[in-house]
C-alpha positions in Angstrom: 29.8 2.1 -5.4 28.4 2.2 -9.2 29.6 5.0 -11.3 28.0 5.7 -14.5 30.3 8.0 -16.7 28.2 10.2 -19.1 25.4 8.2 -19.6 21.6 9.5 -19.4 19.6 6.8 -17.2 16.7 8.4 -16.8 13.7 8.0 -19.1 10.6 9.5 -20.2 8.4 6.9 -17.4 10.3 9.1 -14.5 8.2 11.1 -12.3 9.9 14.6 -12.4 9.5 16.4 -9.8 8.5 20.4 -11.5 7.7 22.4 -8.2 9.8 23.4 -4.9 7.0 22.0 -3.0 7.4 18.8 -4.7 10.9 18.3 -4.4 10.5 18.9 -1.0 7.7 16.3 -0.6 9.7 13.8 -2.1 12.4 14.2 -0.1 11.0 13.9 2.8 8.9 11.2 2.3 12.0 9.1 0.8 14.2 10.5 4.4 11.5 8.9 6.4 11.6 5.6 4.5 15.1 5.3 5.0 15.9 5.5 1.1 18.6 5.5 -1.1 19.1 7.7 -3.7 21.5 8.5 -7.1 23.2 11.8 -6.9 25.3 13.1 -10.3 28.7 14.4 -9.0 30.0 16.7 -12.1 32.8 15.2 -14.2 34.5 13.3 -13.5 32.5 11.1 -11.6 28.9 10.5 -12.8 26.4 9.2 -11.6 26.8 7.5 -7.6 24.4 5.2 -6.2 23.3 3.9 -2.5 23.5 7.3 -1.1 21.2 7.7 1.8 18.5 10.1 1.5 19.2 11.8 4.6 22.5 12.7 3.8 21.6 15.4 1.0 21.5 18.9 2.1 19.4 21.3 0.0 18.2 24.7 1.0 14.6 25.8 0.2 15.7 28.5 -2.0 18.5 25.9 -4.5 15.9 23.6 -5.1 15.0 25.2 -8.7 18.5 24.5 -9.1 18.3 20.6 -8.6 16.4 17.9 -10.8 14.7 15.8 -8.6 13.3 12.6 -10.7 12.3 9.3 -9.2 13.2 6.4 -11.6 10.0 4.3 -12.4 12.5 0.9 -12.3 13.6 1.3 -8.9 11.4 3.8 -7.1 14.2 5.9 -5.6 15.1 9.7 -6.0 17.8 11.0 -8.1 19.3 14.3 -7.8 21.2 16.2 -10.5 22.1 20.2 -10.2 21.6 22.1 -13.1 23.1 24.7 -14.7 21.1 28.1 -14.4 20.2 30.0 -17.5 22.4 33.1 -17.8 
C-alpha cells in the first residue's frame, strides 16, 4: 500500500470532475472497468492507492462534498472529501 504524507499529486493536466452528474459518470464507468483508484484518508494517513473502485460508497446528495479528479499519468480516479464552506 503507497502512502503519500502531505503531498499534492495532482496537477493542472487532471480532468476535474465540476458537476454531480459527472462524478457520477466517472464512477461508474471506472466500477465497470474494474479500476483502481487513490482515496485521501485525513491525517494521518494520506494518500492510499490500489483501492478498487467498487468499493467507495458515496451518496448522490455528498458528492459536492468529494473531489473527484482523474490523474492524466495513470488514467485512474482519485477521491478526496472536502471541507464545506461554513
Amino acid at each position: 500500500m503507497a502512502l503519500n504524507y502531505g503531498v499534492n499529486i495532482m496537477s493542472d493536466e487532471d480532468i476535474i470532475f465540476e458537476t454531480v452528474g459527472e462524478k457520477a459518470q466517472a464512477m461508474y464507468d471506472a466500477e465497470k472497468a474494474g479500476e483502481k483508484c487513490m482515496v485521501n484518508v485525513p491525517f494521518p494517513i494520506g494518500w492510499i492507492a490500489g483501492v478498487d473502485v467498487g468499493q467507495i460508497r458515496i451518496s448522490n446528495n455528498r458528492l459536492d462534498d468529494v473531489k473527484i479528479t482523474k490523474s492524466h499519468i495513470t488514467g485512474h480516479l482519485a477521491f478526496e472529501v472536502q471541507k464545506a464552506d461554513d
